[in-house]
N, C-alpha and C positions, 0 to 999 in steps of 0.2 A: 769715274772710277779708274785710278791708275793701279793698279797690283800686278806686283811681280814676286815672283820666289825669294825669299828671306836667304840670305848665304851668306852674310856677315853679322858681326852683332852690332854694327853702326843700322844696316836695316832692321837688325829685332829690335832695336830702341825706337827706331820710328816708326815703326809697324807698332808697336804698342803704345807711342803716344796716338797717332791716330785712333785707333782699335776705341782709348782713351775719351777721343770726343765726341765717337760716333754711337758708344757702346751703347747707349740708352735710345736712339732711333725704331722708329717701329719698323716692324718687321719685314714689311709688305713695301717698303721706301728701297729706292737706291740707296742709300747708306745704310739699309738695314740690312741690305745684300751684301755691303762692303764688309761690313761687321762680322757676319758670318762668317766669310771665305777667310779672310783678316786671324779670326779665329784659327781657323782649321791651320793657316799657316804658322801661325806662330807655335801653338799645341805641336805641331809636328819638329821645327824648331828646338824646342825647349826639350823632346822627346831624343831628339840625338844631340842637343849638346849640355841638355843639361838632367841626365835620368834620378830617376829616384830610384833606389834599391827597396826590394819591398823587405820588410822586417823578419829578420830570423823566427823558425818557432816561437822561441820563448816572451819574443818583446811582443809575438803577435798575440800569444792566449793574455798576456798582461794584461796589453791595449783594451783588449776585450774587456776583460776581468774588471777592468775601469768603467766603462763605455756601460757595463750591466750593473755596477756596483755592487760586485761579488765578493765575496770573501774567498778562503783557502778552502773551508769547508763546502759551501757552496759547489767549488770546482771537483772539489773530493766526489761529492755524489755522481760526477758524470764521469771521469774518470779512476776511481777507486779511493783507496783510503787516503785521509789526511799527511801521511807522511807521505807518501807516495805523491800527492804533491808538491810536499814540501821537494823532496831529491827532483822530480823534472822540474819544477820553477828556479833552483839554485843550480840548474844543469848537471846533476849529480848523475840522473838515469836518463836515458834517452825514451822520445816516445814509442809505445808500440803502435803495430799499425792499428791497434782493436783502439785505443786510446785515440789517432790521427782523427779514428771515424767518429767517436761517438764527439771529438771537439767540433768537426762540422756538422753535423748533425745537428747540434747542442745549442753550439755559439754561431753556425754561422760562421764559420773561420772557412776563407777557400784552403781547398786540399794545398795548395802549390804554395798557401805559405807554412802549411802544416808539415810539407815534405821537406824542404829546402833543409840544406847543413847546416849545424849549428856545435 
């Protein structure tokens, strides 16, 4: 097991062809060890050059609202009347916080993508 620190993208390519042929090794093997570490380095890699932004409020109750196969009504009963979600889903009205709560609560949505600007 050769590993070293990922700090170009010539080694994230080859840290993840390897990662590639080891990835299926059992666990408890030296290359099952490799694979791991292999892991952690790249995730961290990928963490500073290439982030993901987490989704505004509105894409996040959407996403949800998919993932549950809900309607507008549906949503209405957790946070109030029908039109009332019609204006926050088309960003007309921003949420309140009694709304933030009862969508984690509800949906499971973390607070941090329920606060975030939008």
């Amino acid at each position: 097991m050769n590993i070293k620190a990922i700090k170009t993208e010539a080694d994230y390519n080859r840290s993840l062809k390897r990662l590639e042929k080891i990835f299926h090794a059992p666990a408890s093997s030296k290359e099952g060890d490799e694979a791991e570490v292999l892991s952690i380095l790249i995730e961290k890699y990928e963490d500073e050059h290439y982030p993901i932004e987490a989704p505004d409020p509105i894409e996040a109750i959407k996403f949800r609202m998919e993932q549950m196969n809900m309607k507008k009504k549906d949503l209405a009963e957790i946070i109030g009347y029908k039109s009332r979600v019609t204006e926050i889903l088309t960003r007309k009205r921003k949420l309140t916080l009694k709304m933030i709560r009862s969508l984690h609560e509800e949906l499971k949505i973390p607070y941090e993508s329920l606060l975030a600007e939008y």
